[in-house]
N, C-alpha and C positions, 0 to 999 in steps of 0.2 A: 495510547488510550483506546477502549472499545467503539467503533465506532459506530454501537448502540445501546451505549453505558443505560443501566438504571439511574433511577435518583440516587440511589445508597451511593453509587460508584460513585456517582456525580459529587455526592458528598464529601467520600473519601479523598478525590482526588481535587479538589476544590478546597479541602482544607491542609490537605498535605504543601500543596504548592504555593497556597499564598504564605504560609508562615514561612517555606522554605524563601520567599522570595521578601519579606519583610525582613527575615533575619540577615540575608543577603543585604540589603539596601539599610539597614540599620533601622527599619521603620516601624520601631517599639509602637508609637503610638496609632499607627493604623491599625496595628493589628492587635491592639488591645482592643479598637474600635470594632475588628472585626468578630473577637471572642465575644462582646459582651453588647455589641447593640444589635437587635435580630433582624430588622429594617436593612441593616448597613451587610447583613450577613445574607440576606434572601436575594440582595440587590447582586454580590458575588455572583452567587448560587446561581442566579436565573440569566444570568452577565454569559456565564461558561455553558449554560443547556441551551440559549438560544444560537451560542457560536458553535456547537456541537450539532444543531438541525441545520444551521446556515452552509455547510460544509457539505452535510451529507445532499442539501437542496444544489447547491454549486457542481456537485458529481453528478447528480441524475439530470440536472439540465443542458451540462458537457453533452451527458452519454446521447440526450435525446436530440440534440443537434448534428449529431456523426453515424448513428447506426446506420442510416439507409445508405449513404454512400460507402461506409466502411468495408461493410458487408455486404456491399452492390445485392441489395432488396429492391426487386422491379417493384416499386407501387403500380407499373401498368400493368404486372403479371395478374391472376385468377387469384382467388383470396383461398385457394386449397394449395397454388403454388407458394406463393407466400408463409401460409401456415407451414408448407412444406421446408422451406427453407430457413425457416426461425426454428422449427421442431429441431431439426438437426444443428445448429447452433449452441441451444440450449443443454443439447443432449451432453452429456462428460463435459459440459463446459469446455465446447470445440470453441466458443466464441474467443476464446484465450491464448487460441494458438495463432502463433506469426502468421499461419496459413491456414486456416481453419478446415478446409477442405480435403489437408493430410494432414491435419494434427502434427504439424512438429514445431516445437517451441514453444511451449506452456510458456503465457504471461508477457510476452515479447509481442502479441499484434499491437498495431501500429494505435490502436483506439487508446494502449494505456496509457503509452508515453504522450498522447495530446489533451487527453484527460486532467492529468501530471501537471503538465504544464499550464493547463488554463485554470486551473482552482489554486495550485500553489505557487507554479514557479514564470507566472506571465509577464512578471515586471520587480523592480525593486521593494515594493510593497507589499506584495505577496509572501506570506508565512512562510515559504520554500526558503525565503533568500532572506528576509529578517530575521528569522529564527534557523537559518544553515545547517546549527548543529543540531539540534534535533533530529536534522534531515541526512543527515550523513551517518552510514550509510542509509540507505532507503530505506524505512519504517516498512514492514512487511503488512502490519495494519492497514499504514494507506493503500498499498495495492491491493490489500482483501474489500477494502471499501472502496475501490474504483471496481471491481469485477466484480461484488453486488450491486453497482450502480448500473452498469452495463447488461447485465443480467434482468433487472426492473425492465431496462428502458428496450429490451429485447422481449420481452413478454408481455409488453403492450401490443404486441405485435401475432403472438400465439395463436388467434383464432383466424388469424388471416384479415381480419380489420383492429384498424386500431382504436383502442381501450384505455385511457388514459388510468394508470396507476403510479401512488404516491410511495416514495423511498423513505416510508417508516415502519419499522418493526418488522415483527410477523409478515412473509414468511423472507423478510429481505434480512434479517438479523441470523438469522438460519443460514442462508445463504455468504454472509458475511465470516459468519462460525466455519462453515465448510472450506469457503477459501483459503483461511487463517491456517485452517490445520494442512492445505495443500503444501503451502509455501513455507509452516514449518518440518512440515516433513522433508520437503527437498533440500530445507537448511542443513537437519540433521543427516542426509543421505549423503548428501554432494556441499560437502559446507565452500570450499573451495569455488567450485561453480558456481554456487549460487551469490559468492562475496563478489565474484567477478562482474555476476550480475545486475547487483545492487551498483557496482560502482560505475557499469559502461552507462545505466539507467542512470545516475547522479550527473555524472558529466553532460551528458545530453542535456539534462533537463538547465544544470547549471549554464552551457552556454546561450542555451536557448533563451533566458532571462535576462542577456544582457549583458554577463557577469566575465569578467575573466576566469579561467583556468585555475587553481593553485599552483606555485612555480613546482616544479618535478623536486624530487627529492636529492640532495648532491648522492653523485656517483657510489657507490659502493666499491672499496678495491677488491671486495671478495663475497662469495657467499657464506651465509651464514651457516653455518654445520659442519663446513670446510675442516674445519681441524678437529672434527669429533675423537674421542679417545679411541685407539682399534677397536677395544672391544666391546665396544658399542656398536662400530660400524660393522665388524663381523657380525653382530648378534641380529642385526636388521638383516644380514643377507642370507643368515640362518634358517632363521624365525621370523620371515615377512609377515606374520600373522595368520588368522582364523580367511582361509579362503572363500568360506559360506557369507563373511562378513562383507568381504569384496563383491561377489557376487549377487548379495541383497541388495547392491546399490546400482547394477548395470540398468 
């Protein structure tokens, strides 16, 4: 879901899922209650927008707990140092790399996987681990709404004093938008890498919740393609493909 849905959205998706979840549970009569009493419908409605602020308030107030030690931000330094150092943070959204100060490993610094953990996956309660499959693999959503969270609670910081600002809408929805399309773009680049991604990120978060492991999957006696027909297998070694294709992806 967007993690700064309109009402319309809100709508749509608020009535898509209770019917799907009435008609699941066999429960004709709630949700006749729900088509036709407005009271019983608004109550829904405003049920799912105030758990949609409560999520995004739970991200910004992670974020604003961990930036200064994250990102080792001297509060003793000069508020031009400072500005200095959040400037370049914010800049290409370095604040997202493993390492922010070489930029290598979009989306892997350590702020997202604790983030992760303290809003969804901190205990058996937690949406991460009640609701599992949703979360498997990793909603790319919710990491574009933990790095505009992180983003907000770093730009309170931008003038070298801090400026307390709230993670609603404008320009944090923008921001949200931007991430979204980071992380699908590197799905469609690198899908492989980026599955591998979602899953070292699931496991982590899963044991860190308490939870065991799922058992491994039994043994494989072979790989899968193993007995591909030759001419197929000569056609791959032929016809590797469009090399411009490969190379749009390094």
């Amino acid at each position: 879901m967007n993690g700064f849905p309109s009402d319309s959205e809100i709508v749509a998706w608020v009535k898509a899922c209770f019917r799907q979840a009435c008609n699941e549970e066999g429960a004709t009569r709630r949700l006749e209650r729900f088509t036709q009493d407005k009271a019983y419908y608004n109550y829904i409605f405003h049920l799912i927008k105030d758990k949609v602020s409560q999520i995004r308030n739970d991200v910004k107030t992670s974020a604003d707990t961990k930036i200064i030690r994250n990102y080792e931000i001297d509060l003793k330094a000069t508020q031009e140092e400072i500005h200095t150092r959040v400037e370049y943070l914010l800049n290409k959204s370095n604040f997202l790399f493993k390492n922010p100060d070489t930029a290598t490993e979009r989306f892997q610094n350590q702020i997202i996987f604790d983030i992760a953990r303290d809003v969804w996956f901190s205990g058996p309660t937690k949406d991460g681990v009640k609701f599992s499959t949703l979360f498997t693999p990793i909603p790319p959503a919710m990491l574009a709404l933990i790095a505009a969270g992180v983003h907000c609670s770093l730009s309170q910081w931008a003038s070298g004093s801090f400026v307390k600002k709230h993670f609603k809408t404008d320009p944090n929805a923008i921001n949200y938008g931007k991430a979204l399309e980071v992380l699908t773009t590197w799905k469609q680049a690198r899908p492989r890498e980026f599955k591998g991604f979602q899953d070292t990120l699931w496991n982590a978060l899963w044991v860190a919740s308490g939870q065991m492991l799922p058992r491994e999957q039994e043994e494989s006696w072979f790989d899968e393609g193993e007995f591909e027909p030759e001419e197929e297998v000569a056609d791959l070694v032929t016809n590797p493909g469009d090399p411009s294709a490969v190379e749009a992806t390094q």
